[in-house]
ZAMARGU-4260 file (C-alpha; in steps of 0.2 Angstrom, whole numbers, plus 5000, padded with zeros to 4 digits):
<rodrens>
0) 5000/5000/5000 | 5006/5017/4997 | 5014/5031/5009 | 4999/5043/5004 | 4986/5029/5008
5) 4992/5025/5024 | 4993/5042/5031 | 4976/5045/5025 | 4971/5028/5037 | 4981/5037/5051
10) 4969/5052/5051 | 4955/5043/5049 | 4960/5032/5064 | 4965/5048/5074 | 4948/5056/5070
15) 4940/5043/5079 | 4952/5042/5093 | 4949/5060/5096 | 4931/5055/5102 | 4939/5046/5119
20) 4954/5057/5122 | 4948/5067/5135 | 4940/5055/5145 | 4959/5048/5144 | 4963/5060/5156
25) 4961/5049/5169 | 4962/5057/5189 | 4968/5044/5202 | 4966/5050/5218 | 4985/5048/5222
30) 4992/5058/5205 | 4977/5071/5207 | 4984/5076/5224 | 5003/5083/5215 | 4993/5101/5214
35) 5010/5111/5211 | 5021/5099/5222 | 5033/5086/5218 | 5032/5077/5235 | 5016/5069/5243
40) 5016/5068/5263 | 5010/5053/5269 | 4999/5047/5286 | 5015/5043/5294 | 5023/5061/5290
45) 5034/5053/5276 | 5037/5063/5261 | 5034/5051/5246 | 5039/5057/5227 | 5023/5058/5215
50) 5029/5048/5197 | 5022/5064/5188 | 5018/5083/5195 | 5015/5098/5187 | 5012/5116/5192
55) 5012/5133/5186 | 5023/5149/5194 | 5009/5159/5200 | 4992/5157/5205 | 4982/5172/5195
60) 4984/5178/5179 | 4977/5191/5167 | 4976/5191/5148 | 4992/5196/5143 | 5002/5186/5152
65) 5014/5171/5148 | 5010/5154/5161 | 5026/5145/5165 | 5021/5127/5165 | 5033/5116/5175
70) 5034/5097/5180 | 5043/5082/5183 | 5044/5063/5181 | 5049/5053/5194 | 5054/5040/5180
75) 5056/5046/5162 | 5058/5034/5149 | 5070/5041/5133 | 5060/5047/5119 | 5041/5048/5128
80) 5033/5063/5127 | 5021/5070/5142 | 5002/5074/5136 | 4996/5091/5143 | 4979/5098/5140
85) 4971/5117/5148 | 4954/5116/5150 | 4942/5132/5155 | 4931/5133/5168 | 4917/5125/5161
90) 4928/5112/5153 | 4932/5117/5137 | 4948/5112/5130 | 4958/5128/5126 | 4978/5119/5126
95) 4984/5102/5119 | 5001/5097/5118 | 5014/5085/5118 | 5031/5091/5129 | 5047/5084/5129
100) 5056/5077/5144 | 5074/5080/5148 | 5085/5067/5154 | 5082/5074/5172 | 5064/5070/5169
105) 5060/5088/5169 | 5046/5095/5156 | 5042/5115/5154 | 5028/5124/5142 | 5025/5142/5141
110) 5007/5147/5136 | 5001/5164/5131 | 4981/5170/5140 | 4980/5181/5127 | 4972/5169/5114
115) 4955/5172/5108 | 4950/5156/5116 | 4954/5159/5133 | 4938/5173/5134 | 4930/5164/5150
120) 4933/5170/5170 | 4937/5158/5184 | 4948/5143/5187 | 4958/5133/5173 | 4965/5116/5175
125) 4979/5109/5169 | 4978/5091/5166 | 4996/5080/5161 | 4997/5063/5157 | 5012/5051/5155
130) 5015/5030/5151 | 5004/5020/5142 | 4988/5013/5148 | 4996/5001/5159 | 5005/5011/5171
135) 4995/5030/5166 | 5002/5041/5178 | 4991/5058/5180 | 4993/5076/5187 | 4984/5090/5188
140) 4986/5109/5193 | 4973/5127/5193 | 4978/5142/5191 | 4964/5157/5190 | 4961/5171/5175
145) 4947/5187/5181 | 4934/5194/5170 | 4923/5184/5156 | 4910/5175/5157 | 4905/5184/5173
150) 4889/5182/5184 | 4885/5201/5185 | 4891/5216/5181 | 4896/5233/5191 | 4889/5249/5187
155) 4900/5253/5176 | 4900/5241/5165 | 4888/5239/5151 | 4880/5218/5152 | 4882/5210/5135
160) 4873/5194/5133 | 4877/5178/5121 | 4867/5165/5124 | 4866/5161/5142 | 4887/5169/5146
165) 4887/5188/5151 | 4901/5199/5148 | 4904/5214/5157 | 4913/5228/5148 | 4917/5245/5152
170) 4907/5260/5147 | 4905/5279/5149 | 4890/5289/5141 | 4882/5304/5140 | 4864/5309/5134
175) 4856/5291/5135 | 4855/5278/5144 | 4862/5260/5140 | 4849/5247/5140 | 4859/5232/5139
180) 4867/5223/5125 | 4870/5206/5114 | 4882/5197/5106 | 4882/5187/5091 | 4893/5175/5084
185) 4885/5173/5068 | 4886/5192/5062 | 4902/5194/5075 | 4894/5210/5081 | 4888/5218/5098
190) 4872/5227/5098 | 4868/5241/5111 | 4849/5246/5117 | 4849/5262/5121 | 4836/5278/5127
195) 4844/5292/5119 | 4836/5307/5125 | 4848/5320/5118 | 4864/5321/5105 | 4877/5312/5114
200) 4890/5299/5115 | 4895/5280/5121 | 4912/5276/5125 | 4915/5257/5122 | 4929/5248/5130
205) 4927/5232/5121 | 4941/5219/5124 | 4950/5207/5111 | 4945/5193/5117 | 4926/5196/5114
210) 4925/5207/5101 | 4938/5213/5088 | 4940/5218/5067 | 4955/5211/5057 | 4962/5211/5042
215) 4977/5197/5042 | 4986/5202/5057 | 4982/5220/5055 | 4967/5230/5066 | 4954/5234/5051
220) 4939/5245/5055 | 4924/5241/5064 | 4905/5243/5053 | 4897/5254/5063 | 4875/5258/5062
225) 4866/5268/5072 | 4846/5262/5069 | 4853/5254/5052 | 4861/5266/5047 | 4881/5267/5044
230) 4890/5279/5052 | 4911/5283/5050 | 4910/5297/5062 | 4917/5287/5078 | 4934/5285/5086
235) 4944/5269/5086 | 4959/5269/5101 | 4968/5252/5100 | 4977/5244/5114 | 4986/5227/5114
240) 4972/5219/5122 | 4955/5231/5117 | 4948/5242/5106 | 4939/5260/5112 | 4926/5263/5102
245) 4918/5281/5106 | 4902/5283/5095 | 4890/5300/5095 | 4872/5299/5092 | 4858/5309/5090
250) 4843/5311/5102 | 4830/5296/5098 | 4842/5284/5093 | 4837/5264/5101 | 4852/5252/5093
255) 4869/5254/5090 | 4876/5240/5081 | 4895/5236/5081 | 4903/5224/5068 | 4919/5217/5068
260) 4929/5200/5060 | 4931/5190/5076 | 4919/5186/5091 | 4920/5176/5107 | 4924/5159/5098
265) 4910/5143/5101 | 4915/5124/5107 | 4918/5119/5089 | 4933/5130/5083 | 4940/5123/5100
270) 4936/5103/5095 | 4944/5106/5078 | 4959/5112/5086 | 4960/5097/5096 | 4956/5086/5084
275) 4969/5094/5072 | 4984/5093/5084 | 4978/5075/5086 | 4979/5071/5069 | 4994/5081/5064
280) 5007/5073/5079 | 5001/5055/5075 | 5004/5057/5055 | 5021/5066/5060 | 5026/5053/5076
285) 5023/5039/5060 | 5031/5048/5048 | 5046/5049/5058 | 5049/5032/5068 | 5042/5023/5051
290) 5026/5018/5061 | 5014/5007/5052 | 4997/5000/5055 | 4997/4990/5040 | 5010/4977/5035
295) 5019/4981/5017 | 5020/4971/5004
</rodrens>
């Protein structure tokens, strides 16, 4: 059989392995205990050493920060990798990857919040996995990210609904008041009720990660109606993790409808970029060591 049809068996194969992989996370109770510790202390106030651990070198983060991943095998075996996976606090997967262990059995990973898919508030785990089935040794870790996907919001904030998440972002206005707001990932674009009872302003501080215009890797320009009408008359202020929209509008005015090029992503970009991973390192792992799941002839 050829080279080319045996890849595509691979990914068809690692398509449907993809299905089980994160229920192959398994959490025994003595590996779930390494929370950012090599050394487990025992009833008899012994320290024993856990065969995997993991941790992470602070507690909180915000969204433009770098996490330091760290861990360590008790045991490594030359040429295995360890399995790590991130997941959100309502258990979206937002980070697979494969690290390499050093000959001291050491493993780092450095992972950057400020991805679109890290949009959520709350506590992350980090799940790490090493050894075959027999022998699977597991370790897990949380680490904490504010803001997104929050319960209320202050004052301050302007409440933007999708579906059943809230986000809460920053506002100023004068003239009107703000109603209340939506999101929608299918015209990626955040619409804003409002009473306007004279001419007057809004000042959105929308960030990144919910809401944001590109054009390849370039800011592009937000569309911009007011009652369905465009408008080019606002101010755009870029930062590295928001965009400052202040936007006039006349007296009478009930929706403002902003529209950019990327919104709060959904479950199934996420899956696709598991399944991807998963299909890419199994076709490169074969590829490499000559791996094959059907004999030649």
């Amino acid at each position: 059989m050829s080279t080319r049809k045996e890849y595509a068996l691979i990914a068809i194969l690692a398509t449907a392995a993809v299905v089980g992989i994160l229920p192959a996370f398994a959490q025994s109770p003595a590996d779930t205990d390494a929370h950012n510790a090599n050394t487990l202390s025992t009833s008899t106030g012994s320290q024993q050493i856990l065969p995997i651990s993991v941790s992470t070198d602070k507690d909180t983060y915000d969204r433009q920060s770098t996490i330091i991943v760290t861990g360590h095998l008790l045991e490594p075996i030359t040429g295995q990798s360890v399995t790590m996976k991130v997941s959100d606090p309502r258990g979206n997967v937002v980070e697979v990857d494969q690290l390499t262990v050093d000959n001291n059995g050491d493993f780092q990973k450095m992972i950057n919040t400020s991805s679109p898919l890290w949009t959520l508030g709350g506590t992350y785990t980090i799940y790490v996995q090493y050894g075959a089935q027999q022998g699977l040794h597991t370790a897990t870790t949380e680490f904490t990210i504010p803001g997104g996907g929050e319960i209320s919001c202050t004052p301050k904030q302007l409440s933007a609904t999708l579906g059943s998440d809230l986000y809460c972002i920053d506002y100023s206005m004068d003239g009107g008041t703000a109603l209340g707001a939506t999101l929608s990932t299918s015209s990626k674009s955040l619409t804003v009720n409002l009473q306007a009872d004279n001419d007057g302003q809004i000042t959105l501080n929308i960030p990144r990660s919910v809401l944001d215009s590109k054009a390849g890797e370039k800011d592009d320009s937000f569309l911009v109606l007011i009652d369905g009408e465009e408008r080019d008359n606002f101010m755009d202020t870029p930062t590295a993790d928001t965009r400052t929209l202040t936007i006039p509008f006349e007296a009478g005015s009930e929706k403002i409808e902003i529209i950019g090029t990327q919104i709060v992503p959904e479950f199934g970009p996420i899956a696709a970029l598991v399944l991807a991973i998963a299909i890419i390192s199994i076709i490169a792992v074969s590829a490499k060591t000559g791996l094959r799941f059907i004999p030649k002839y």
